[in-house]
MARDREN-569327 format. One record per residue (C-alpha): residue number from 1; x, y, z. Coordinates in pm, 1 decimal. Layout:
BEGIN
+-----+----------+----------+----------+
: num :       c1 :       c2 :       c3 :
+-----+----------+----------+----------+
: NUM :        X :        Y :        Z :
...
+-----+----------+----------+----------+
***
This chain:
BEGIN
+-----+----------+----------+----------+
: num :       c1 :       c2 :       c3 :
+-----+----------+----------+----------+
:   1 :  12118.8 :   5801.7 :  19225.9 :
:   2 :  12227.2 :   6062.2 :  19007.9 :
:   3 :  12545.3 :   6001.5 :  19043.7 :
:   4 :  12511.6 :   5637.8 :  18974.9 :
:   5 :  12364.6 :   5643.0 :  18671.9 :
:   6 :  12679.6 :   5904.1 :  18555.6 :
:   7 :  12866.5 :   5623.9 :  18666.6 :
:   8 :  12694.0 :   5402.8 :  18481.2 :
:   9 :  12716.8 :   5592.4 :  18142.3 :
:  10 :  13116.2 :   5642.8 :  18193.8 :
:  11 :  13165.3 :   5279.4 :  18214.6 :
:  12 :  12923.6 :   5162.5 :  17963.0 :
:  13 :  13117.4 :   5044.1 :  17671.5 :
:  14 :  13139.7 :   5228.0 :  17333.3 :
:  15 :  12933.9 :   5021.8 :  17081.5 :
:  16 :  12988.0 :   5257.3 :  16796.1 :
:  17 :  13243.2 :   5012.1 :  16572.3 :
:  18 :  13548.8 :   5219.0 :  16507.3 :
:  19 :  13712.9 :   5292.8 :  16188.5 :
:  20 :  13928.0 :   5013.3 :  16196.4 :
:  21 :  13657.3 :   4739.8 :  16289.6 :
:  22 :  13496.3 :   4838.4 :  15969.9 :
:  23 :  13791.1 :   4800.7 :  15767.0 :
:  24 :  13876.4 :   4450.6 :  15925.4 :
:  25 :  13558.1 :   4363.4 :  15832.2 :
:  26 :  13547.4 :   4511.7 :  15459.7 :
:  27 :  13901.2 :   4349.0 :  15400.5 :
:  28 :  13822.2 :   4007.9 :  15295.2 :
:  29 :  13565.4 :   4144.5 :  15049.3 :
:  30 :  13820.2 :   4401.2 :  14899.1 :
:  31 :  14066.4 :   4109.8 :  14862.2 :
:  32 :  13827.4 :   3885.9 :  14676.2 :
:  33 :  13682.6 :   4144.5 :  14482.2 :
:  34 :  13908.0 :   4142.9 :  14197.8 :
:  35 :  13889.2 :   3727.1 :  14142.2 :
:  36 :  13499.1 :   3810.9 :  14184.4 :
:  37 :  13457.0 :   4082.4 :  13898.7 :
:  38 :  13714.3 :   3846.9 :  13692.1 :
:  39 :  13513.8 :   3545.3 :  13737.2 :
:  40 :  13225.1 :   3702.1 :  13675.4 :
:  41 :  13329.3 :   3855.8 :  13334.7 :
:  42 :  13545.5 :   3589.1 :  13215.0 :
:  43 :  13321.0 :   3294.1 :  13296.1 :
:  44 :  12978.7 :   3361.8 :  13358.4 :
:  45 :  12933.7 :   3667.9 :  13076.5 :
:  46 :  13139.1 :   3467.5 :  12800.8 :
:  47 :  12914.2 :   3224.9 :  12950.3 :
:  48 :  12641.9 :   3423.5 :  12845.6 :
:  49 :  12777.3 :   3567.2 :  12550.6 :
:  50 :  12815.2 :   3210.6 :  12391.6 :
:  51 :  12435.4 :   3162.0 :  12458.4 :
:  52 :  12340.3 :   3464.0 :  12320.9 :
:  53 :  12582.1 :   3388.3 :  11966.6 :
:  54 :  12370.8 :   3088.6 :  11973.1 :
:  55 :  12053.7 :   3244.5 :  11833.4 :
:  56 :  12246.5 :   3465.8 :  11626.2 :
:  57 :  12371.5 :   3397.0 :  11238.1 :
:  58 :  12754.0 :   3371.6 :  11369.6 :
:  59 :  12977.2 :   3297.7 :  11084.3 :
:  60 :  13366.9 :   3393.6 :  11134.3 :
:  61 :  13277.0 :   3664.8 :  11351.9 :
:  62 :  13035.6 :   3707.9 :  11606.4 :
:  63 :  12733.2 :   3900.8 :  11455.1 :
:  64 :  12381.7 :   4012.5 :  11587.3 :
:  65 :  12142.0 :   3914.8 :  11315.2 :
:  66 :  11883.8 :   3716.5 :  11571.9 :
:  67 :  11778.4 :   3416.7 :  11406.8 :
:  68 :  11588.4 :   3202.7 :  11674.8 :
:  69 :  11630.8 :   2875.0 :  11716.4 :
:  70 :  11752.9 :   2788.9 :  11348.6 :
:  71 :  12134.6 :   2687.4 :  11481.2 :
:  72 :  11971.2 :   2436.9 :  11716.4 :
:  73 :  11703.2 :   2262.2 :  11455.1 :
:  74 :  12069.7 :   2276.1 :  11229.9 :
:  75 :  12252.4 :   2121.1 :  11515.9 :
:  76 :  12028.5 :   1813.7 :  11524.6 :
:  77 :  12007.1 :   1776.6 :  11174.3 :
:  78 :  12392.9 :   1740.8 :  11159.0 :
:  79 :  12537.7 :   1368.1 :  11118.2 :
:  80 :  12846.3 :   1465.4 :  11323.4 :
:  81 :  12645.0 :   1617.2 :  11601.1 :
:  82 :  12464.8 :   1266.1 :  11608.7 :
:  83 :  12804.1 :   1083.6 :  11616.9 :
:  84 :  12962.7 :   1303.0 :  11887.6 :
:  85 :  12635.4 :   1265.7 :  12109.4 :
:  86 :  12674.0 :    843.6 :  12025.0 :
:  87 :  13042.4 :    837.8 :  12136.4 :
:  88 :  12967.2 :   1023.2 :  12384.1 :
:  89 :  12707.6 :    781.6 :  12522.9 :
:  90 :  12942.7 :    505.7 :  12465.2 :
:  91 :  13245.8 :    691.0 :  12579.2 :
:  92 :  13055.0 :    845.3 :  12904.0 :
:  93 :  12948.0 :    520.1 :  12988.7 :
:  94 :  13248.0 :    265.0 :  12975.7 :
:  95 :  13434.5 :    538.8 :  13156.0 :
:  96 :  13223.3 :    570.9 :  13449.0 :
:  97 :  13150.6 :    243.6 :  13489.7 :
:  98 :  13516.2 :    117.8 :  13469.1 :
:  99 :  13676.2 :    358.7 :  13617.4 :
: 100 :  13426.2 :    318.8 :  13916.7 :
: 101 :  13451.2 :    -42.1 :  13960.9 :
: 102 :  13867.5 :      1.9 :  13925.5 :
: 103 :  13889.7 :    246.6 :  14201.5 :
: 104 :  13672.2 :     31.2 :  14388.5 :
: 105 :  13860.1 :   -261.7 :  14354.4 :
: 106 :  14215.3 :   -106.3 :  14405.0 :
: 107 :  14015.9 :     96.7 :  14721.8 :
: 108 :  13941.0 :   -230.7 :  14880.9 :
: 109 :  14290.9 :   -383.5 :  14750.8 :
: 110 :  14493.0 :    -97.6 :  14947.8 :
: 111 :  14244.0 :    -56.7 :  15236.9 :
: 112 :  14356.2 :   -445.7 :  15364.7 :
: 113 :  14680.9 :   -245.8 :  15534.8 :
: 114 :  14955.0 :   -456.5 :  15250.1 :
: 115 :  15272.1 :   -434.3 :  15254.1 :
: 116 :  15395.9 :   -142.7 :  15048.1 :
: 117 :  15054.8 :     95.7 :  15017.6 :
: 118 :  15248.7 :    404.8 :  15106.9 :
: 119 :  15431.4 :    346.2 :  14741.8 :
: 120 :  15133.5 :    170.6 :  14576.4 :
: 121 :  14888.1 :    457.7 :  14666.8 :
: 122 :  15127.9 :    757.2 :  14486.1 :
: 123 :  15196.0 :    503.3 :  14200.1 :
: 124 :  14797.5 :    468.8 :  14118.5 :
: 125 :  14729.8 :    843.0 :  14157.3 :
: 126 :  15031.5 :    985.4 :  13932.8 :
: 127 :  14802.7 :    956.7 :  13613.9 :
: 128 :  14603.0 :   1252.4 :  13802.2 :
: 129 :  14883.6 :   1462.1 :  13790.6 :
: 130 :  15015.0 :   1424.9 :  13411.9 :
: 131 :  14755.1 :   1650.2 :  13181.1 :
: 132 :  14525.8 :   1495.0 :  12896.4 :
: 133 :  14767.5 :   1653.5 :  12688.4 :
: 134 :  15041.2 :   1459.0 :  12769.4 :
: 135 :  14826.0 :   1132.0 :  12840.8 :
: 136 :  14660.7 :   1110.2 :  12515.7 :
: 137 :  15082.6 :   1200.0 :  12300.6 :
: 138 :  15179.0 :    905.2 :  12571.8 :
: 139 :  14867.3 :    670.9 :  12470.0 :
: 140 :  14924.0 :    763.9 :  12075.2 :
: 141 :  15303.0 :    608.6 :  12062.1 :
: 142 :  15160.2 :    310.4 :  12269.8 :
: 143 :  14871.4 :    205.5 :  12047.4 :
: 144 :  15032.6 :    298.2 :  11737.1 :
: 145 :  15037.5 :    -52.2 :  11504.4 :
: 146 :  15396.8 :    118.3 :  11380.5 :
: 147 :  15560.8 :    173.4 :  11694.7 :
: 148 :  15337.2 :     34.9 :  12009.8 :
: 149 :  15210.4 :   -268.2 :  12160.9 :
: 150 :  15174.0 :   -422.5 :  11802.9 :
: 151 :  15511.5 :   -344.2 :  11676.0 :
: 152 :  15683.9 :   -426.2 :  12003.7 :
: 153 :  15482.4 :   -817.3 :  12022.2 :
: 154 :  15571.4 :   -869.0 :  11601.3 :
: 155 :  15910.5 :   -816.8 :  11659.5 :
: 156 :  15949.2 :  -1084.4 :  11961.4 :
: 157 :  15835.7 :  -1343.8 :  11733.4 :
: 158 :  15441.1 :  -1302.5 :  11707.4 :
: 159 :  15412.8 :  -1191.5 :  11405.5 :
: 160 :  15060.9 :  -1259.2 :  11320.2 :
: 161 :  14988.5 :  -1015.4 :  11626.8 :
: 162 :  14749.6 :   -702.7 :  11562.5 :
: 163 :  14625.1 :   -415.0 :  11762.9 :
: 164 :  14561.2 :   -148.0 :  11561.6 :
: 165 :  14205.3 :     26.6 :  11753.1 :
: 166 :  14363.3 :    323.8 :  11679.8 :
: 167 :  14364.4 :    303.6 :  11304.5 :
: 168 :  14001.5 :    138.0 :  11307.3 :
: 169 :  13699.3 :    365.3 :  11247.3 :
: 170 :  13493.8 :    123.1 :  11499.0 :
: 171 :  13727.5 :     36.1 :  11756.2 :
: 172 :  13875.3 :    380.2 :  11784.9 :
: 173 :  13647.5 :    534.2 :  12060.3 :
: 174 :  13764.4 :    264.7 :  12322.5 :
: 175 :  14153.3 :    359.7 :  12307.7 :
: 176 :  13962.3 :    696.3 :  12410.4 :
: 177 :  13816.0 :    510.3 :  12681.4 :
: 178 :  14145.7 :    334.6 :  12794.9 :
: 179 :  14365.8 :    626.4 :  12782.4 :
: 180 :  14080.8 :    820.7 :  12975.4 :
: 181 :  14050.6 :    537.4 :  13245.8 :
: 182 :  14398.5 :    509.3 :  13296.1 :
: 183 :  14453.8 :    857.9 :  13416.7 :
: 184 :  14129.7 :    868.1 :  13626.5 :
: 185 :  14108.0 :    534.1 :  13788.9 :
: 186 :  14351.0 :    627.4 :  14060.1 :
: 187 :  14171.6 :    953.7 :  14189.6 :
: 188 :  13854.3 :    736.3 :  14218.9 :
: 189 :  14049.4 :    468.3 :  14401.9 :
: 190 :  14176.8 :    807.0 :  14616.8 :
: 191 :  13812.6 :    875.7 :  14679.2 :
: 192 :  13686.4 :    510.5 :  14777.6 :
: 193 :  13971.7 :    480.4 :  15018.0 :
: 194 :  13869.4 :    768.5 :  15211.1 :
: 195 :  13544.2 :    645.8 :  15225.0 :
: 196 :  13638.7 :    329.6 :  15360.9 :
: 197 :  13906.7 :    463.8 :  15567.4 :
: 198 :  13568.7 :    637.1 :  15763.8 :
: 199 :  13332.9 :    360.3 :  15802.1 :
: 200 :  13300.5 :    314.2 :  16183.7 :
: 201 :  13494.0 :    -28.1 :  16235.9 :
: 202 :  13301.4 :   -116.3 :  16522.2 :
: 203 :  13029.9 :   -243.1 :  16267.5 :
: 204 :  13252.2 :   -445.2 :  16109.0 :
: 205 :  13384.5 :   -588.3 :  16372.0 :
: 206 :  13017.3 :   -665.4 :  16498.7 :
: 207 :  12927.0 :   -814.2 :  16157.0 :
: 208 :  13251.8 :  -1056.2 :  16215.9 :
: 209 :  13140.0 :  -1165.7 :  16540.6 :
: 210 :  12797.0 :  -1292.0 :  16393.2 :
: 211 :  12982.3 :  -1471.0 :  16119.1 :
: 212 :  12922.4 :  -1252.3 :  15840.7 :
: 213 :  13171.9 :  -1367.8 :  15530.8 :
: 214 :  13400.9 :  -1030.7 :  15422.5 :
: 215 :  13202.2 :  -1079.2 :  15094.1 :
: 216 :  12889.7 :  -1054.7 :  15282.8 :
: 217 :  13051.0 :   -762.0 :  15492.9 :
: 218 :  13167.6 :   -556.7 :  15170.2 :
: 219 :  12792.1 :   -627.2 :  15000.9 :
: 220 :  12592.8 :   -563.6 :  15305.5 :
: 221 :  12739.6 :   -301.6 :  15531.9 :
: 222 :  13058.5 :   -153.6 :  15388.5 :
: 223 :  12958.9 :    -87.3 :  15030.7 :
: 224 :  12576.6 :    102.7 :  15062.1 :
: 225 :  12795.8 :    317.5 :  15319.1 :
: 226 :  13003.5 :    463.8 :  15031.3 :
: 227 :  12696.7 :    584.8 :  14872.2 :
: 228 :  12812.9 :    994.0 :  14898.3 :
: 229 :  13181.6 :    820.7 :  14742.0 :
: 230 :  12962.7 :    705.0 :  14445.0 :
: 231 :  12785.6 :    984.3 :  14403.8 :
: 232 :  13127.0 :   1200.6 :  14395.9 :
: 233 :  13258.2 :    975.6 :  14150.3 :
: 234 :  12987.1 :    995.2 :  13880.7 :
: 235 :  12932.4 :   1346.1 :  13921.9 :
: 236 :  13391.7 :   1430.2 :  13844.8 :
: 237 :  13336.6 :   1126.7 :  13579.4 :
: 238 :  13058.7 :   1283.1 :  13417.7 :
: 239 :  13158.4 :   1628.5 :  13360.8 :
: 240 :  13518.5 :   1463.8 :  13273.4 :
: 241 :  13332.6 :   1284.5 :  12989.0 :
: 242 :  13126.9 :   1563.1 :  12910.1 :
: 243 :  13467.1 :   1815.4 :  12854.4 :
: 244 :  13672.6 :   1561.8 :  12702.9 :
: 245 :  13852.2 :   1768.9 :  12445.3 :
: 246 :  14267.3 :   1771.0 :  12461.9 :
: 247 :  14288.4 :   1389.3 :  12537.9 :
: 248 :  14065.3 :   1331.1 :  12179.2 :
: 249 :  14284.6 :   1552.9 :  12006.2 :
: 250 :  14580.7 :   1441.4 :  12139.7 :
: 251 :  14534.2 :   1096.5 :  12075.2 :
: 252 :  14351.4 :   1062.1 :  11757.2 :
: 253 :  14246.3 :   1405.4 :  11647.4 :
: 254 :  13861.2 :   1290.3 :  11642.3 :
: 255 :  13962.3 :   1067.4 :  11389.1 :
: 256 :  13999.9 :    849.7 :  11188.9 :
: 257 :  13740.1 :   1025.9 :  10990.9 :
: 258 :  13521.6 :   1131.1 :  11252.5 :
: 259 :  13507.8 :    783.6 :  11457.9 :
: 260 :  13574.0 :    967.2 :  11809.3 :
: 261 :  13422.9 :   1319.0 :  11790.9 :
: 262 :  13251.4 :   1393.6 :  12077.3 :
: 263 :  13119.7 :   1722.6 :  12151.5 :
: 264 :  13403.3 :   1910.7 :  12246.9 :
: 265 :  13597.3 :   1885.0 :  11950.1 :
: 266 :  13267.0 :   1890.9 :  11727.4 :
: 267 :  13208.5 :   2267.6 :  11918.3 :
: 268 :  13530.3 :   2375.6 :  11854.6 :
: 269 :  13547.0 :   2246.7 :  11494.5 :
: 270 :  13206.6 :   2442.9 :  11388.0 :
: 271 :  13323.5 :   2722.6 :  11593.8 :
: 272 :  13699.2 :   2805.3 :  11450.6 :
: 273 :  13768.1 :   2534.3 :  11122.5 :
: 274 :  13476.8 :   2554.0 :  10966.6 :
: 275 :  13332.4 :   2867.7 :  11041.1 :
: 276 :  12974.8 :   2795.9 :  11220.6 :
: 277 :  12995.1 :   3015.5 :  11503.8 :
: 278 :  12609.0 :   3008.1 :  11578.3 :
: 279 :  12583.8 :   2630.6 :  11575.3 :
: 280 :  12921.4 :   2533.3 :  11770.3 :
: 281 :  12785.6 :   2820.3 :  12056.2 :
: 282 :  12435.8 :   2618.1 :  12022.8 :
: 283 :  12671.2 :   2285.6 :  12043.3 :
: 284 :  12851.9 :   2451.2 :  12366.4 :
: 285 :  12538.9 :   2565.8 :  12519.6 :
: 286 :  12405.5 :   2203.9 :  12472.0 :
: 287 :  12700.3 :   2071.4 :  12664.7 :
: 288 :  12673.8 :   2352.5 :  12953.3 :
: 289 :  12308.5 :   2187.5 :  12997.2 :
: 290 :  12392.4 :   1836.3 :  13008.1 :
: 291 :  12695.1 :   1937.6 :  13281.0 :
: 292 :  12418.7 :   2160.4 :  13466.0 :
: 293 :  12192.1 :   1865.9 :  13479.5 :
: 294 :  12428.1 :   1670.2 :  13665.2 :
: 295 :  12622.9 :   1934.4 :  13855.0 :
: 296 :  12263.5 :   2138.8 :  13991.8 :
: 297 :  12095.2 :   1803.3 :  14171.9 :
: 298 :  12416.3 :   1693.3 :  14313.1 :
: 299 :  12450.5 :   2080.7 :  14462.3 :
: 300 :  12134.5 :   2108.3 :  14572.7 :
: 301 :  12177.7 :   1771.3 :  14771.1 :
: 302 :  12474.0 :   1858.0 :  14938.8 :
: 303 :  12338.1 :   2172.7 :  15058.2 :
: 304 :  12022.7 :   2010.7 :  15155.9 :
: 305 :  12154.1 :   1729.3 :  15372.0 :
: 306 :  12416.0 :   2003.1 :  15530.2 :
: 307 :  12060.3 :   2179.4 :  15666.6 :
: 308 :  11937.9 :   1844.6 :  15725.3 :
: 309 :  12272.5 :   1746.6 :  15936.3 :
: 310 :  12265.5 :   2066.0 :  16162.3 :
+-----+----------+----------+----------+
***
């Protein structure tokens, strides 16, 4: 017996982890580390930095004279504040909703198997890939009464043609909204059509066998399954409109007057022309809450319906 347990303990295998185990397993967090420690200084502390110059009495410089809350009750007092958070509302809005029902409709367009998708689909989704930069200089020549769409229709004979949004103080905000829908339209469409593309076709086909019309089909049993699609979609729109800075500037520099300031440039106009650090960090800080509100409920639901789904 004696010598069986000896045996035993000889064969039994060594659960100490050796010296290399531990460094296989250590690897992937020294790796990451570095991106880690920069993320964390570089976006979450200037991230808190900015709310923290938000209660201060930030001129051209950061300072640390606390003042309270006095750059937010100045924030809401300001008329241009009030016009950035209207064309934002009006901005935000057209932008989901078109670009939404767009995608939609070129989804369902390109999902029918035509002729010619595999040059349609890269066609609709090169906007994606151009900047805001370049969208909104693009956009600018286009719409420009001198040289654009106004110019171009004058000179084949229609001369009583005008489009001129660009240069009006009340129609300016929706070349905004064009330009912006143009480049985004095409990564919703990407979005709906690999939705659709997983919808289990033996309901369809079902549906079809009872006599169900495709318009019936689409409004009954295809669409309510794209539901997580939609949700996707508002949630990229939203924080799209939220951000919108370089396309603004780009293609009318806020202007004219102050007829398409939204928050972005409104921040960064109080923060570096005209000298109001404190309010344009309250103005930021403002804009990190609305994106939170959005971005927090739709995290929180993934993660809970992953728990849910296990």
């Amino acid at each position: 017996m004696a010598v069986l347990s000896r045996d035993s303990e000889v064969s039994r295998p060594d659960l100490t982890p050796s010296v290399r185990d531990r460094f296989q397993a250590w690897l992937p967090k020294l790796v990451l580390s570095p991106s880690f420690a920069v993320i964390l200084v570089f976006v979450y502390g200037f991230i808190a930095f900015t709310g923290y110059l938000s209660f201060t009495d930030s001129r051209i410089l950061p300072t640390f004279g606390l003042v309270g809350w006095e750059n937010y009750s100045d924030l809401w007092s300001i008329r241009n504040w009030w016009r950035a958070i209207t064309n934002l509302a009006i901005f935000g809005s057209l932008y989901i909703i078109i670009c939404t029902c767009l995608g939609l409709g070129l989804a369902i367009l390109l999902d029918q198997k035509i002729r010619g998708e595999g040059i349609l689909r890269p066609i609709f989704l090169y906007p994606m890939a151009l900047s805001f930069i370049v969208t909104g200089t693009a956009w600018k020549w286009f719409l420009d009464p001198g040289i654009g769409i106004e110019h171009i229709v004058q000179s084949w004979g229609w001369e009583s043609f005008e489009f001129n949004w660009i240069k009006d103080r009340t129609m300016a905000i929706y070349t905004v909204v064009i330009a912006a829908v143009w480049q985004s339209s095409g990564f919703v469409m990407a979005m709906f059509l690999a939705g659709l593309r997983g919808i289990d076709n033996e309901i369809i086909k079902a549906a079809q066998i009872d006599g169900a019309s495709n318009f019936r089909i689409y409004r009954k049993i295809i669409i309510p399954q794209l539901g997580p699609a939609f949700l996707s979609a508002f949630v990229v729109l939203a924080h799209l409109a939220i951000k919108s800075y370089d396309l603004v500037i780009a293609l009318t520099d806020g202007g004219p007057g102050n007829a398409t300031e939204l928050p972005a440039t409104f921040m960064y106009s109080y923060t570096f022309t005209r000298n109001q650090m404190g309010v344009g960090a309250a103005s930021a800080v403002i804009m990190l809450i609305m994106i939170a509100s959005i971005i927090v409920p739709y995290i929180y639901a993934e993660v809970r319906g992953g728990r849910h789904g296990r």
